[in-house]
DSSP file (Angstrom, degrees, kcal/mol; ACC not computed):
  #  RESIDUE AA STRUCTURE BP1 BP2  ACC     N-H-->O    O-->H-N    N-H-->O    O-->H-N    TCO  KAPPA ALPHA  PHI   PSI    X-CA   Y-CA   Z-CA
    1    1 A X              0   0    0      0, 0.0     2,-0.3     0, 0.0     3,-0.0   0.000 360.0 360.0 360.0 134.3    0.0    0.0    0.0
    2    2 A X        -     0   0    0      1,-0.0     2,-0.3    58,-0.0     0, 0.0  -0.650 360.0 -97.8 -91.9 174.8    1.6    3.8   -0.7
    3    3 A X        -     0   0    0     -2,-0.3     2,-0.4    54,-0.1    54,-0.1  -0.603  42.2-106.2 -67.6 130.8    0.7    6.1    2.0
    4    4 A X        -     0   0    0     -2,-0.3     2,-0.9    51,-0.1     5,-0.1  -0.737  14.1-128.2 -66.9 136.2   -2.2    8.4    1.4
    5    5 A X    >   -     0   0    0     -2,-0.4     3,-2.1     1,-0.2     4,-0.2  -0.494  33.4-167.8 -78.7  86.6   -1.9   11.9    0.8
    6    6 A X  T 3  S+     0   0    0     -2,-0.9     3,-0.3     1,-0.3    -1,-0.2   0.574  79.2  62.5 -80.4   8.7   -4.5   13.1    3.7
    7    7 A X  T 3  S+     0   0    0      1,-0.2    -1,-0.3     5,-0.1    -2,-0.0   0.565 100.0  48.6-111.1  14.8   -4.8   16.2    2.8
    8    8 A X  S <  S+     0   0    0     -3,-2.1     2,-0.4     4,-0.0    -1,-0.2  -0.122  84.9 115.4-113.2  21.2   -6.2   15.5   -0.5
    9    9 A X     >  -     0   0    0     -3,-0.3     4,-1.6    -4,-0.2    -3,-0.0  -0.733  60.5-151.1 -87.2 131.3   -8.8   13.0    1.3
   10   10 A X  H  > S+     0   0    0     -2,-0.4     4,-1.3     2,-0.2     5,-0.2   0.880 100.7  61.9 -83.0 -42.8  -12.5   14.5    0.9
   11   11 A X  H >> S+     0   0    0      1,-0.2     3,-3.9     2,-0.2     4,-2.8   0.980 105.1  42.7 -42.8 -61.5  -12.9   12.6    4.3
   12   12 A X  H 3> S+     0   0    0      1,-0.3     4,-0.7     2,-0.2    -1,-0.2   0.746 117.0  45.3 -58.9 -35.7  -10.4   14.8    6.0
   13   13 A X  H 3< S+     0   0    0     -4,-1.6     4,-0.4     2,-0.2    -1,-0.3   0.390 109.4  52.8 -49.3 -10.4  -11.5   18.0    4.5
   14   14 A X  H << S+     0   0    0     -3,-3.9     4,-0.4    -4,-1.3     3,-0.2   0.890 109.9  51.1 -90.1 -27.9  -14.7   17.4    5.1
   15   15 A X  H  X S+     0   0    0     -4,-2.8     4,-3.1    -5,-0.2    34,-0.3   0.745 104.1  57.4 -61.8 -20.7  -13.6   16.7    8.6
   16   16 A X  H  X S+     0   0    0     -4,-0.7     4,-2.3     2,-0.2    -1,-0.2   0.903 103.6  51.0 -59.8 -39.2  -11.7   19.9    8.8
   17   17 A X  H  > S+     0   0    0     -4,-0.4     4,-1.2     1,-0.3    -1,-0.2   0.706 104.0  63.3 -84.3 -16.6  -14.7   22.2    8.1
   18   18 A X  H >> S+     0   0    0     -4,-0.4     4,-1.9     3,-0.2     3,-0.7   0.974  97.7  50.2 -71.4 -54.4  -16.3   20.3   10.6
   19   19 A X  H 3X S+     0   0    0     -4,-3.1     4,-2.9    26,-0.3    -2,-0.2   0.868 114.3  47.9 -36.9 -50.2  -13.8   21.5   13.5
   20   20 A X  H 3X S+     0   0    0     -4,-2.3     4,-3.7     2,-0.2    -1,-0.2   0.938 109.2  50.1 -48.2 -48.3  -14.4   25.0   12.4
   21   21 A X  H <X S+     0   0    0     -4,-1.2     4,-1.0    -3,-0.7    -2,-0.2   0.979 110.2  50.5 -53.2 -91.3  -18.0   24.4   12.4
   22   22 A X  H  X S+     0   0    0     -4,-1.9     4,-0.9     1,-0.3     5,-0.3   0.718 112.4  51.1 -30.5 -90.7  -17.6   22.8   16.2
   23   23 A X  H  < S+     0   0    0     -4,-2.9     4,-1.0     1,-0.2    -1,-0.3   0.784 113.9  39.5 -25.6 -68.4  -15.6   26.2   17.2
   24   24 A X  H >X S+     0   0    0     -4,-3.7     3,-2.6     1,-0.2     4,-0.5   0.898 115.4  55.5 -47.5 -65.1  -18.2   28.7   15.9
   25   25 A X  H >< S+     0   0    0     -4,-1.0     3,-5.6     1,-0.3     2,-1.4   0.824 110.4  44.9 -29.0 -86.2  -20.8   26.4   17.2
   26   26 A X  G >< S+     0   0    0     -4,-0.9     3,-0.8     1,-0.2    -1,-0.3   0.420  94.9  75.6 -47.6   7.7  -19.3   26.4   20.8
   27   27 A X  G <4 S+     0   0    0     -3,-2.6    -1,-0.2    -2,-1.4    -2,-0.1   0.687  94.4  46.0 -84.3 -12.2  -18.7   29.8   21.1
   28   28 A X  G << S+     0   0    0     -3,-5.6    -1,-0.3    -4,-0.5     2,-0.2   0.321  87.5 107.6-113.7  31.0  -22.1   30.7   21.6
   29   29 A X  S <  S-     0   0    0     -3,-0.8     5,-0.1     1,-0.2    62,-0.0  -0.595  86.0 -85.0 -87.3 146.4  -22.7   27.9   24.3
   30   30 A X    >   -     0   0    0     -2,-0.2     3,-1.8     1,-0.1     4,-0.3  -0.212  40.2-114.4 -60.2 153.4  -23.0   29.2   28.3
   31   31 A X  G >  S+     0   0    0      1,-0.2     3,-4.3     2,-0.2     4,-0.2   0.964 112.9  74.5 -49.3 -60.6  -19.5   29.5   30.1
   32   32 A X  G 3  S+     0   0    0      1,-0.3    -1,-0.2     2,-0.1     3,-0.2   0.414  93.9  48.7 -36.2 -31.2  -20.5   27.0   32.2
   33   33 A X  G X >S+     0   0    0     -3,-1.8     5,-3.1     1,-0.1     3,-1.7   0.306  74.4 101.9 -58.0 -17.6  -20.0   24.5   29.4
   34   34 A X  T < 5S+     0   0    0     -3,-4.3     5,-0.2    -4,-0.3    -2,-0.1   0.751  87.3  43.2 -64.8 -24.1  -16.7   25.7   28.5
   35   35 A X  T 3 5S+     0   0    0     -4,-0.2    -1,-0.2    -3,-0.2     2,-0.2   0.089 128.6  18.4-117.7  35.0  -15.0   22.5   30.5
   36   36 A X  T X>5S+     0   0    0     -3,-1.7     4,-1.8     3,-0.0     3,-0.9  -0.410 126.5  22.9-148.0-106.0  -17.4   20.1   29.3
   37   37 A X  H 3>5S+     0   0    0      1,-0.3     4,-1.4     2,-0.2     5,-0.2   0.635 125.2  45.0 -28.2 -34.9  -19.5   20.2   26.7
   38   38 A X  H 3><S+     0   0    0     -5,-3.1     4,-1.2     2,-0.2    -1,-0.3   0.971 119.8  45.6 -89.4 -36.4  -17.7   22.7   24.6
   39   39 A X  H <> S+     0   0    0     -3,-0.9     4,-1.9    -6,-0.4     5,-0.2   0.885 116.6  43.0 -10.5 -71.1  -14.2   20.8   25.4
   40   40 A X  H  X>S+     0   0    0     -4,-1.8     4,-4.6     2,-0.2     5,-0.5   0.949 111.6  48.5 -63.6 -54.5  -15.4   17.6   24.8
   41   41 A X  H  X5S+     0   0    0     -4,-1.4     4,-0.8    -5,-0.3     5,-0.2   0.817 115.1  51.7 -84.2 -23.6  -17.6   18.2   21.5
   42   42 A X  H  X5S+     0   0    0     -4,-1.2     4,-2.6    -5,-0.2     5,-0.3   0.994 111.7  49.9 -66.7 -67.7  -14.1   20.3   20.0
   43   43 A X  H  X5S+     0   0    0     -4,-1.9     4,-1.0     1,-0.3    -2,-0.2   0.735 110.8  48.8   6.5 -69.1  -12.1   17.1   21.0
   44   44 A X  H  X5S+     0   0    0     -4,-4.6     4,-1.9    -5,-0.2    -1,-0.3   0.903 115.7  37.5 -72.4 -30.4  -14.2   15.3   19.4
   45   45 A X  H  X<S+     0   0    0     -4,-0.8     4,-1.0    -5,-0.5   -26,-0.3   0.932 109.8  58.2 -71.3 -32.5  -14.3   17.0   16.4
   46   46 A X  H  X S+     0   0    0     -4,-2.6     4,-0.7    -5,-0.2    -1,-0.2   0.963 107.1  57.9 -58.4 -39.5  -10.8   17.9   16.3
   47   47 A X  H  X S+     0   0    0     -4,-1.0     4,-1.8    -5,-0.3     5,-0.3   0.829  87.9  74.6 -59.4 -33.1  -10.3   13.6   16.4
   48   48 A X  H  X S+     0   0    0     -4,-1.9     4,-1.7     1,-0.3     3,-0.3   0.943 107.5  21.7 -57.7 -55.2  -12.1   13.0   13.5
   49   49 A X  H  X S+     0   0    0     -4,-1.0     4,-1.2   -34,-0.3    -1,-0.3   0.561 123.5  55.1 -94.6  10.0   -9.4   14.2   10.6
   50   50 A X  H  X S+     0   0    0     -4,-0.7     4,-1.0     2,-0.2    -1,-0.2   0.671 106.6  53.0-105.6   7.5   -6.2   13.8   12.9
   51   51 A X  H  X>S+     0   0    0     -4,-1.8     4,-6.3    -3,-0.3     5,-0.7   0.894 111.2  42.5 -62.4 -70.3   -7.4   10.3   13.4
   52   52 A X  H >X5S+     0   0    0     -4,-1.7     4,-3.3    -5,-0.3     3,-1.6   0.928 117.7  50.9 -59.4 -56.9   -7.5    9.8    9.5
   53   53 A X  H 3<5S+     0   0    0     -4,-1.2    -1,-0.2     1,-0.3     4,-0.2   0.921 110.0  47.4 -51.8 -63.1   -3.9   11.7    9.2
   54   54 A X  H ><5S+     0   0    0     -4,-1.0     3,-0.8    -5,-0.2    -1,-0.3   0.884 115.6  46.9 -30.5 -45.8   -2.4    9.7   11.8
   55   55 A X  H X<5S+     0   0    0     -4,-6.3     3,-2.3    -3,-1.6    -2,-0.2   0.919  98.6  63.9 -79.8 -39.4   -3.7    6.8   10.0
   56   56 A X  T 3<<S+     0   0    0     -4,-3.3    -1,-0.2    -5,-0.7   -50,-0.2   0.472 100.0  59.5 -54.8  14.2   -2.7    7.8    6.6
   57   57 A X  T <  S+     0   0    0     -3,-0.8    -1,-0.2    -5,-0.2    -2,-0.2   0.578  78.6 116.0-108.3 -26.3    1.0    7.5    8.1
   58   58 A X  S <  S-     0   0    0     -3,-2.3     6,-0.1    -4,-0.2    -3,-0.0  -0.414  73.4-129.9 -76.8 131.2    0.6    3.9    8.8
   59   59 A X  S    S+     0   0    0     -2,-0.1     2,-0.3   -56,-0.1    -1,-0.1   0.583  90.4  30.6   4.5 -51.9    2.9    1.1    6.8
   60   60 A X  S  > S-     0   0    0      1,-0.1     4,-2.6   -57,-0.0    -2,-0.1  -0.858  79.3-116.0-145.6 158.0   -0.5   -1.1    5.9
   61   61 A X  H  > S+     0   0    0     -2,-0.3     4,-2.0     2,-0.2     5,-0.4   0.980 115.3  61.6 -54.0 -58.7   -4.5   -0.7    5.1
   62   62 A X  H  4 S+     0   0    0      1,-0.2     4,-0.5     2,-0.2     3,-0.4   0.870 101.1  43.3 -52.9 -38.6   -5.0   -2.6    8.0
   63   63 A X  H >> S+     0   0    0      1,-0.2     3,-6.3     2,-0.2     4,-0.6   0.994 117.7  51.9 -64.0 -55.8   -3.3   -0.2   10.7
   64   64 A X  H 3X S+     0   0    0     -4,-2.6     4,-1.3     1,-0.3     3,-0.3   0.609  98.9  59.2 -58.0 -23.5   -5.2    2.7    8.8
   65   65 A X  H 3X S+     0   0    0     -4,-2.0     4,-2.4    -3,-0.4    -1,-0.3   0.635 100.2  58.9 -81.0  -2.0   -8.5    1.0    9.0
   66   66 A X  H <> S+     0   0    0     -3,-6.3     4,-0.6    -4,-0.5    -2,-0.2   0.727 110.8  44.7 -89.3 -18.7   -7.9    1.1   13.0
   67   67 A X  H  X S+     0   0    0     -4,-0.6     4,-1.7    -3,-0.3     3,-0.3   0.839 108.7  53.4 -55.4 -51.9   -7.6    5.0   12.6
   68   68 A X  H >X S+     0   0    0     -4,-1.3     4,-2.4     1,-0.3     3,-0.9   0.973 109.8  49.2 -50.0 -66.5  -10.5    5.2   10.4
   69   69 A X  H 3< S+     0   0    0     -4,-2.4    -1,-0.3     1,-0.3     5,-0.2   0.607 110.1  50.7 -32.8 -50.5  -12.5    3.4   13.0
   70   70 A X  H >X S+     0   0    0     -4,-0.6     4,-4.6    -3,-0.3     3,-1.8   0.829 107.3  51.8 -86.6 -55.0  -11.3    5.6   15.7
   71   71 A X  H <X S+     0   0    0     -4,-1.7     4,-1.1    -3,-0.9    -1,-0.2   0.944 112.6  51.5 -60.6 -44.7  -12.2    8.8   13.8
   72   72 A X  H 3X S+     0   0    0     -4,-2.4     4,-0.6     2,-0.2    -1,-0.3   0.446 103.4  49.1 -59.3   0.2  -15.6    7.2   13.3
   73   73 A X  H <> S+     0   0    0     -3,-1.8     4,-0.7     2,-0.2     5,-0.2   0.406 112.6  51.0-124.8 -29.5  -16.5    6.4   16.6
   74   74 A X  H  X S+     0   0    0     -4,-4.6     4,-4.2    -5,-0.2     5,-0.2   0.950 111.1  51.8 -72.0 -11.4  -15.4   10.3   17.5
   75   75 A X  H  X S+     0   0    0     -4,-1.1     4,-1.2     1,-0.3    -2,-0.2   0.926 118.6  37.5 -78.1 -38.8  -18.0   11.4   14.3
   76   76 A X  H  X S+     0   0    0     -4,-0.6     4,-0.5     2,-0.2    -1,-0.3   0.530 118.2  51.3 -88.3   5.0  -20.7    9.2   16.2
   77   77 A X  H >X S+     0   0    0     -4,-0.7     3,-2.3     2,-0.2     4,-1.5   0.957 110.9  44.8 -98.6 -51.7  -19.4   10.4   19.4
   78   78 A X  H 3X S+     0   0    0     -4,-4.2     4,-2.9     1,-0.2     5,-0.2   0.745 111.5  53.7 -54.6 -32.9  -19.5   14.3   18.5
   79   79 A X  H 3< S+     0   0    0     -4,-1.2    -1,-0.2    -5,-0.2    -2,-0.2   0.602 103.2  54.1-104.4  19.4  -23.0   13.9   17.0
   80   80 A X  H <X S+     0   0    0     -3,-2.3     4,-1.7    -4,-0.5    -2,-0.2   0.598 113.2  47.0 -75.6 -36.2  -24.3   12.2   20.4
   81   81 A X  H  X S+     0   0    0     -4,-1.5     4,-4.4     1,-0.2     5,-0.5   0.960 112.2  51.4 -76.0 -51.5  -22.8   15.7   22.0
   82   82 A X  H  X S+     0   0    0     -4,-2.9     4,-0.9     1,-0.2    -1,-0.2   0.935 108.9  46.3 -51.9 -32.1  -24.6   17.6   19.2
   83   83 A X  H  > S+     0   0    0     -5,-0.2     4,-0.8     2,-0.2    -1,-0.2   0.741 111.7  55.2 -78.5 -22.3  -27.8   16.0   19.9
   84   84 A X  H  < S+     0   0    0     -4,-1.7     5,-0.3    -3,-0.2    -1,-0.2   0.910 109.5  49.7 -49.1 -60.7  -27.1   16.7   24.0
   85   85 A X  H  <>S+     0   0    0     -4,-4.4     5,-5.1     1,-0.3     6,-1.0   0.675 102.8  54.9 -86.5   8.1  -26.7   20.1   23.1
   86   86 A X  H  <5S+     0   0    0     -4,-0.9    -1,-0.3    -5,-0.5    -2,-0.1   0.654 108.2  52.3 -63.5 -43.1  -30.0   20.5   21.0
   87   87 A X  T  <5S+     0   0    0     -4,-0.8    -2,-0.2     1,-0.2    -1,-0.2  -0.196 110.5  50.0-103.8  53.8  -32.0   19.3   24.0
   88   88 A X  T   5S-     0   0    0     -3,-0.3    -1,-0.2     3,-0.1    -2,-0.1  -0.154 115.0-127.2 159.3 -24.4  -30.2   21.9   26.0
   89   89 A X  T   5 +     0   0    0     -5,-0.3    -3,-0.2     1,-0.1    -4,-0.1   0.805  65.1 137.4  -8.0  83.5  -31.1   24.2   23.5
   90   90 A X  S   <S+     0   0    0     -5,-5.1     2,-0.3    -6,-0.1    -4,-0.2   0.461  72.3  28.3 -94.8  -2.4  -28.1   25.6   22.7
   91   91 A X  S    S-     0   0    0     -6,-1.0     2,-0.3    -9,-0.1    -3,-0.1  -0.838  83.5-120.3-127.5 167.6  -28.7   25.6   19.0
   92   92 A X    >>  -     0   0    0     -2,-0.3     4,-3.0     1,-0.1     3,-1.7  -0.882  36.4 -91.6-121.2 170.0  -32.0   25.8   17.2
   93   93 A X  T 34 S+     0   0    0     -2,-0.3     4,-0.4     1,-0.3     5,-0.2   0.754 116.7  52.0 -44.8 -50.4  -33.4   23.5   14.9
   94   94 A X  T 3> S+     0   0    0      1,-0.2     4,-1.8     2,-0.2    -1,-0.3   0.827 112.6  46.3 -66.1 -27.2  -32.2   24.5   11.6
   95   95 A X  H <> S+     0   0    0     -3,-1.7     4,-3.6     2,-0.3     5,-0.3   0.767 111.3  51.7 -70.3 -52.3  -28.6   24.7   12.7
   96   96 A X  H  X S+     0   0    0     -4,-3.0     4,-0.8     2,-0.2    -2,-0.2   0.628 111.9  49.7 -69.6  -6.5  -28.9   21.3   14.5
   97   97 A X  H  > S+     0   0    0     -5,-0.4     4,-2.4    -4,-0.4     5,-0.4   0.826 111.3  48.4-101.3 -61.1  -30.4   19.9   11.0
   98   98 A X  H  X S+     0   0    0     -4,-1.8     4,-3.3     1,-0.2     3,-0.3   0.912 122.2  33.9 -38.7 -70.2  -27.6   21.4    9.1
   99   99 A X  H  X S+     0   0    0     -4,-3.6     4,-1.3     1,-0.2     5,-0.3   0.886 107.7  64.0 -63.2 -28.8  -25.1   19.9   11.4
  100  100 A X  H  X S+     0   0    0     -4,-0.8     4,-1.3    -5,-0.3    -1,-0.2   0.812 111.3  39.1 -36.1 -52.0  -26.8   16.9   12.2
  101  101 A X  H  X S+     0   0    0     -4,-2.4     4,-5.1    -3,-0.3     5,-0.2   0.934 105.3  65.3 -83.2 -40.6  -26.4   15.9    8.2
  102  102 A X  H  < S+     0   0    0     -4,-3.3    -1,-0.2    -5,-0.4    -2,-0.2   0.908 111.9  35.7 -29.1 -42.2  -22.8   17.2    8.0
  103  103 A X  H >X>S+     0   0    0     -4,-1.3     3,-7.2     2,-0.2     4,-2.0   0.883 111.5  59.6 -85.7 -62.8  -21.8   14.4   10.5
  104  104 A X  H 3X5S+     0   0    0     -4,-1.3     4,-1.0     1,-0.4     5,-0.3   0.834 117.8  37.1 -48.1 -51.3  -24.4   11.6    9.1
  105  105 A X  H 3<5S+     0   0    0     -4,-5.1    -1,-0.4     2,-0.2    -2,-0.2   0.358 114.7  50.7 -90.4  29.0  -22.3   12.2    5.7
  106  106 A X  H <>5S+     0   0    0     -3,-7.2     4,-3.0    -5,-0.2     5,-0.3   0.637 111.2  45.3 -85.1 -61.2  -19.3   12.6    7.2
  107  107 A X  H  X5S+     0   0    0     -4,-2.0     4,-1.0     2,-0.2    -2,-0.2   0.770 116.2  50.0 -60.1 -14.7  -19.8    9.1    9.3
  108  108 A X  H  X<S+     0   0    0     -4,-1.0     4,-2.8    -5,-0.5     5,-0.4   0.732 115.2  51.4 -96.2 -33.0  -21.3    7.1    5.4
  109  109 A X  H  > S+     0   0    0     -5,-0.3     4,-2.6     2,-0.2     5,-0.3   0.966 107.6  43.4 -68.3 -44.8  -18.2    8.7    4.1
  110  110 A X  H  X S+     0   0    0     -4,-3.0     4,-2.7     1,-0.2    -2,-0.2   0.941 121.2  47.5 -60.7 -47.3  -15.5    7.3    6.9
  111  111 A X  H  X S+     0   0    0     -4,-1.0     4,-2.1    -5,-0.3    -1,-0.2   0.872 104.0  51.5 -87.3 -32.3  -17.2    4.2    6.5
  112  112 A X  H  X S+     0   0    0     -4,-2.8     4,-2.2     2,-0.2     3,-0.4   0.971 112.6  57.2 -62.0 -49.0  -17.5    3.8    2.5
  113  113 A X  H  X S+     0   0    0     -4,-2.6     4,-2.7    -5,-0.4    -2,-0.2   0.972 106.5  43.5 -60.3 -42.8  -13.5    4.5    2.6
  114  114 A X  H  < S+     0   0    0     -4,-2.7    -1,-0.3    -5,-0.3    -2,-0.2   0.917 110.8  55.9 -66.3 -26.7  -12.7    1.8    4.9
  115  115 A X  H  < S+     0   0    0     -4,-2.1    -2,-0.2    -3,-0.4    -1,-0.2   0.955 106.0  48.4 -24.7 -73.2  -14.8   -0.3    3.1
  116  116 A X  H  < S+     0   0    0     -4,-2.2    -2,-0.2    -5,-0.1    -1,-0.1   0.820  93.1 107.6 -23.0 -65.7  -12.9    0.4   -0.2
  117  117 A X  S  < S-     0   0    0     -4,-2.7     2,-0.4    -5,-0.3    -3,-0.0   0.206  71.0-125.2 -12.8 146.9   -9.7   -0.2    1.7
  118  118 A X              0   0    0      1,-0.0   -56,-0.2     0, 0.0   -57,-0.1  -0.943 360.0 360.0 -58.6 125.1   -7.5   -3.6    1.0
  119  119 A X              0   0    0     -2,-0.4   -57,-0.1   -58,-0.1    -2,-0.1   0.297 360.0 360.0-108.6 360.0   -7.0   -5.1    3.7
């Protein structure tokens, strides 16, 4: 396997625009959140493309697919936090539908590329 170029990965970009997305979001969440919920849901979102970069380093498909995984389980992990902070209402509904589909094709994307993979 050659090494993937991650920064020409549509996963990883898409994940980048997510992180931003996750900053702006949290900025307008109460202080009181600022060491949890806004910490945590940046975290996660920050995990998603340095998972896939990390993995794109890796010698074989198989280590990489253990990245992918990783980056997916922060994409399902971040859009458990988004759905927290919806019934919080710290977002309104159109914002929470916008991000809400951003992740759901973010996560059908992580997952068609490990598919793809050769093991």
């Amino acid at each position: 396997m050659g090494r993937h170029n991650f920064k020409k990965l549509k996963i990883w970009q898409e994940g980048i625009i997510l992180v931003s997305e996750s900053y702006k979001l949290t900025k307008t969440f109460p202080d009181f959140e600022r060491f949890n919920l806004v910490s945590q849901m940046n975290r996660c979102a920050v995990s998603i493309p340095s998972n896939i970069s990390e993995g794109s380093s890796k010698s074989t498909n198989r280590y990489f697919k253990k990245y992918l995984e990783d980056s997916l389980g922060s994409a399902f992990e971040w859009e458990t936090q988004l759905i927290v902070s919806h019934n919080e209402k710290y977002l309104n509904s159109k914002t929470f539908e916008k991000l809400e589909n951003r992740i759901l094709q973010i996560q059908k994307m992580i997952g068609s590329f490990m598919d793809n993979l050769d093991d």
